[in-house]
N, CA and C atoms as a LAMMPS dump frame, in Angstrom:
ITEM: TIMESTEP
0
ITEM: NUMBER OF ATOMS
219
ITEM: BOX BOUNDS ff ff ff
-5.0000000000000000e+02 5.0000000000000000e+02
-5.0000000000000000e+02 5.0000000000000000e+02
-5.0000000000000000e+02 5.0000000000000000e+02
ITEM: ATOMS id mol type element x y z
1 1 1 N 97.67 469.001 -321.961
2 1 2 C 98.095 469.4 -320.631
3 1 3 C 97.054 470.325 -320.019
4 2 1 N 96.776 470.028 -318.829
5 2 2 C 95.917 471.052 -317.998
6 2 3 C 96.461 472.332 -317.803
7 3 1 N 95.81 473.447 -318.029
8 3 2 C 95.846 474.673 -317.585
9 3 3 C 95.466 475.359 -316.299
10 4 1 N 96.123 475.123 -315.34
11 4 2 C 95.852 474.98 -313.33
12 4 3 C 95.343 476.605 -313.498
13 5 1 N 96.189 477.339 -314.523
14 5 2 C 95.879 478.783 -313.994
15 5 3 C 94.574 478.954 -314.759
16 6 1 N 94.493 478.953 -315.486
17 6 2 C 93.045 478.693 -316.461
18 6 3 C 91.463 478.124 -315.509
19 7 1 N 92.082 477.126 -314.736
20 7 2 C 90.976 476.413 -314.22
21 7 3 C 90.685 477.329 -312.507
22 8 1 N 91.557 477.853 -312.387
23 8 2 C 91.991 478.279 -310.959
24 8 3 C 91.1 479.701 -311.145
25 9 1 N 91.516 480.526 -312.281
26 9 2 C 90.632 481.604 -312.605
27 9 3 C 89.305 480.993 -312.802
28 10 1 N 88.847 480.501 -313.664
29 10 2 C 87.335 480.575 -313.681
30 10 3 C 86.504 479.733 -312.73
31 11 1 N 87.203 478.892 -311.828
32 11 2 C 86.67 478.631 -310.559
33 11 3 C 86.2 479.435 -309.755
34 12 1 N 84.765 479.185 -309.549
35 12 2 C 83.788 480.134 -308.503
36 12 3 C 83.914 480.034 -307.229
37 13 1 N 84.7 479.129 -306.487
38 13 2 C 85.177 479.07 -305.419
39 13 3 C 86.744 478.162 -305.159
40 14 1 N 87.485 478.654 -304.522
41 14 2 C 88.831 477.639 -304.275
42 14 3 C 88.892 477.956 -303.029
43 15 1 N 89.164 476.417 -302.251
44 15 2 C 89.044 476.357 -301.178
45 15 3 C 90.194 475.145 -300.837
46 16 1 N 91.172 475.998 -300.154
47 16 2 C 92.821 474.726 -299.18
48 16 3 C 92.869 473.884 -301.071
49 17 1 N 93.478 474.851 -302.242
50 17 2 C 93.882 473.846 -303.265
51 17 3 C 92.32 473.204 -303.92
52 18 1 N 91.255 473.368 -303.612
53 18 2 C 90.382 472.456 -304.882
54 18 3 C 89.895 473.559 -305.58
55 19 1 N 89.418 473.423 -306.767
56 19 2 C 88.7 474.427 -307.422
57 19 3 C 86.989 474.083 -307.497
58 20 1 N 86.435 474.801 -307.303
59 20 2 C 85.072 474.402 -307.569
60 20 3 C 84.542 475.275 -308.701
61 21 1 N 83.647 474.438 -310.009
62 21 2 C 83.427 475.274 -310.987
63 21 3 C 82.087 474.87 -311.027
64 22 1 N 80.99 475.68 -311.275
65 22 2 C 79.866 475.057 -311.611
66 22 3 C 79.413 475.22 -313.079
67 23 1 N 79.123 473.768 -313.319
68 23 2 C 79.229 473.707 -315.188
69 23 3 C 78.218 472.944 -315.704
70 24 1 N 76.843 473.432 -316.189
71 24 2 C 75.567 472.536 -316.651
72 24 3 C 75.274 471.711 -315.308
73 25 1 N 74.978 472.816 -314.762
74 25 2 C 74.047 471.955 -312.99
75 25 3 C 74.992 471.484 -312.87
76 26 1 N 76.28 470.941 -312.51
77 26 2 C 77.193 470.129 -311.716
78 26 3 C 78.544 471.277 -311.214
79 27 1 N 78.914 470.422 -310.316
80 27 2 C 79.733 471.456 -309.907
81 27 3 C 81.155 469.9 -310.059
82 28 1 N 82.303 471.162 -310.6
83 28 2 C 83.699 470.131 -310.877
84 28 3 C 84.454 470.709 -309.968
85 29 1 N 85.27 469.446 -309.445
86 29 2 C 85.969 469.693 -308.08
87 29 3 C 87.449 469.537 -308.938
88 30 1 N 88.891 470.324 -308.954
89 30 2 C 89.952 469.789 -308.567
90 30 3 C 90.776 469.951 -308.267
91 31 1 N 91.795 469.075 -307.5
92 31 2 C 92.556 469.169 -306.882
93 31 3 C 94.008 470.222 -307.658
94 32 1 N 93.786 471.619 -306.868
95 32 2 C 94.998 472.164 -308.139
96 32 3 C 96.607 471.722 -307.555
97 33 1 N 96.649 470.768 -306.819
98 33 2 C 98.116 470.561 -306.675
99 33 3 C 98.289 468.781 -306.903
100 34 1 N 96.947 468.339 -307.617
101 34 2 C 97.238 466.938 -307.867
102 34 3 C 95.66 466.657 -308.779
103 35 1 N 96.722 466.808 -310.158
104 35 2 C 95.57 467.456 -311.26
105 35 3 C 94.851 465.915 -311.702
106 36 1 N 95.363 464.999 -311.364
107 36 2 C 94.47 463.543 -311.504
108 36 3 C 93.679 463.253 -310.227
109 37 1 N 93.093 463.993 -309.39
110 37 2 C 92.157 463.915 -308.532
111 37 3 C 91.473 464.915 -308.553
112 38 1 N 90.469 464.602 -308.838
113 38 2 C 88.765 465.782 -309.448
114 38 3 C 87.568 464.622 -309.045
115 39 1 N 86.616 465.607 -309.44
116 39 2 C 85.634 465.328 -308.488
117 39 3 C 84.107 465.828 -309.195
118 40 1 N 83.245 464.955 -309.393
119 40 2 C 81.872 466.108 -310.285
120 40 3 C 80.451 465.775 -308.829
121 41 1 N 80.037 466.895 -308.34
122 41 2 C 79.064 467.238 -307.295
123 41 3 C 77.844 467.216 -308.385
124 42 1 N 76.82 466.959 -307.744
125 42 2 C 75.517 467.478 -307.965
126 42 3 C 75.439 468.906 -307.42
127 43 1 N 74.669 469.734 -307.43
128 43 2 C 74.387 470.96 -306.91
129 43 3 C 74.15 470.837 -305.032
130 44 1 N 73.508 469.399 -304.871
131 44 2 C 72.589 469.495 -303.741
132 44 3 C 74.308 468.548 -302.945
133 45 1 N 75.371 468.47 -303.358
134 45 2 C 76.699 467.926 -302.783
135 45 3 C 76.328 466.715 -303.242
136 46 1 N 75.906 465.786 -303.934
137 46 2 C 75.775 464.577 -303.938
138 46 3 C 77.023 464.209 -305.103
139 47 1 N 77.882 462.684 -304.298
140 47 2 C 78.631 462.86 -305.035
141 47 3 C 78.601 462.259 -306.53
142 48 1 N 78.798 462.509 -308.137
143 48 2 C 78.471 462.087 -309.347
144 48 3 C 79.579 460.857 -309.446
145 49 1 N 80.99 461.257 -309.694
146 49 2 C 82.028 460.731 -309.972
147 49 3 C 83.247 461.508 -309.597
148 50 1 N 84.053 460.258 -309.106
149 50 2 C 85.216 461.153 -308.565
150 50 3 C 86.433 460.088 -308.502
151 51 1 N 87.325 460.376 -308.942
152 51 2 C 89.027 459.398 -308.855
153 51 3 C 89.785 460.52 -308.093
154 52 1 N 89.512 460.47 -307.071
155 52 2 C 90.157 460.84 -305.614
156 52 3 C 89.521 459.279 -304.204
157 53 1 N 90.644 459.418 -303.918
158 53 2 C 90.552 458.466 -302.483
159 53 3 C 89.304 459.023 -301.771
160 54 1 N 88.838 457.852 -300.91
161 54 2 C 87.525 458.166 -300.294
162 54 3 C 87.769 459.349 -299.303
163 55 1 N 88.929 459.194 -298.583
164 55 2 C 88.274 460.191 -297.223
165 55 3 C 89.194 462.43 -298.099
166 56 1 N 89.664 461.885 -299.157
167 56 2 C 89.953 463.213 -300.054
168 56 3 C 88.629 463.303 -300.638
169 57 1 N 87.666 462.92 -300.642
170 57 2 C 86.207 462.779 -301.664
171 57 3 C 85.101 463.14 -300.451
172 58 1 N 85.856 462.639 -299.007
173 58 2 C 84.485 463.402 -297.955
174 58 3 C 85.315 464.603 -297.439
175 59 1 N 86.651 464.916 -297.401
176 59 2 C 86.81 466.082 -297.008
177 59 3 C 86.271 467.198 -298.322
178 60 1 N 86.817 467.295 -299.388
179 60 2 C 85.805 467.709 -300.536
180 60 3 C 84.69 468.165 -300.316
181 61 1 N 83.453 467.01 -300.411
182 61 2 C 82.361 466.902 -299.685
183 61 3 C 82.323 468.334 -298.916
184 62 1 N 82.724 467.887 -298.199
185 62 2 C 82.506 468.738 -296.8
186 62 3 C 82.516 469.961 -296.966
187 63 1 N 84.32 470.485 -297.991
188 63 2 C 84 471.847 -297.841
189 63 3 C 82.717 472.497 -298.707
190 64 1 N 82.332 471.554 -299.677
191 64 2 C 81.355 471.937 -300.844
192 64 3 C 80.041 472.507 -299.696
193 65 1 N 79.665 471.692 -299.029
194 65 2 C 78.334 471.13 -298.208
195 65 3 C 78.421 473.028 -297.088
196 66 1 N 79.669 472.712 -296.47
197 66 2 C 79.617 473.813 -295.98
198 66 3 C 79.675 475.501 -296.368
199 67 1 N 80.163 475.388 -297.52
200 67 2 C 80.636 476.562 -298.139
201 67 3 C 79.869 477.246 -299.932
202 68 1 N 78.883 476.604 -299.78
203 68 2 C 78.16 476.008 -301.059
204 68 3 C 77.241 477.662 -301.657
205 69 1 N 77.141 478.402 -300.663
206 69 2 C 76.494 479.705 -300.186
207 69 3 C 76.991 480.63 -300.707
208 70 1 N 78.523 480.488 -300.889
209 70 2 C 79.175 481.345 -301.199
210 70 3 C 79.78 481.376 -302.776
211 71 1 N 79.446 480.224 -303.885
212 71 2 C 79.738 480.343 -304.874
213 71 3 C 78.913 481.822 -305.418
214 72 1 N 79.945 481.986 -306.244
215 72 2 C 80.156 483.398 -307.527
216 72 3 C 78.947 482.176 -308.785
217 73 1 N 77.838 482.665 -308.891
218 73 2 C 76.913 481.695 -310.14
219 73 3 C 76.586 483.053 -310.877
């Protein structure tokens, strides 16, 4: 079983429910209110792999792209 509070703490940024963690150059996206949709970024937003629906995978995107400045590394 996933640990939401576990993942929620050591997430360097959470943003509207996703967690963003950055882990060996990639950054892991997920969804903390729908724990089978995650997401793995490149550093530069490019997307790796992700089982989230497309336009949940460009809003994602998006906040990563915009808000990317502000991760805790």
């Amino acid at each position: 079983m996933i640990d939401i509070k576990k993942i929620a703490d050591e997430a360097n940024m959470i943003i509207a429910g996703y967690a963003f963690t950055q882990i060996d150059g990639k950054v892991r996206v997920l969804n903390l209110n729908n724990t089978k949709s995650a997401a793995v970024l490149a550093l530069d937003g490019e997307i790796l792999e992700a089982s989230m629906p497309d336009i949940e995978l460009v809003i994602v995107s998006n906040y990563y792209n915009q808000n990317r400045q502000f991760m805790e590394v």
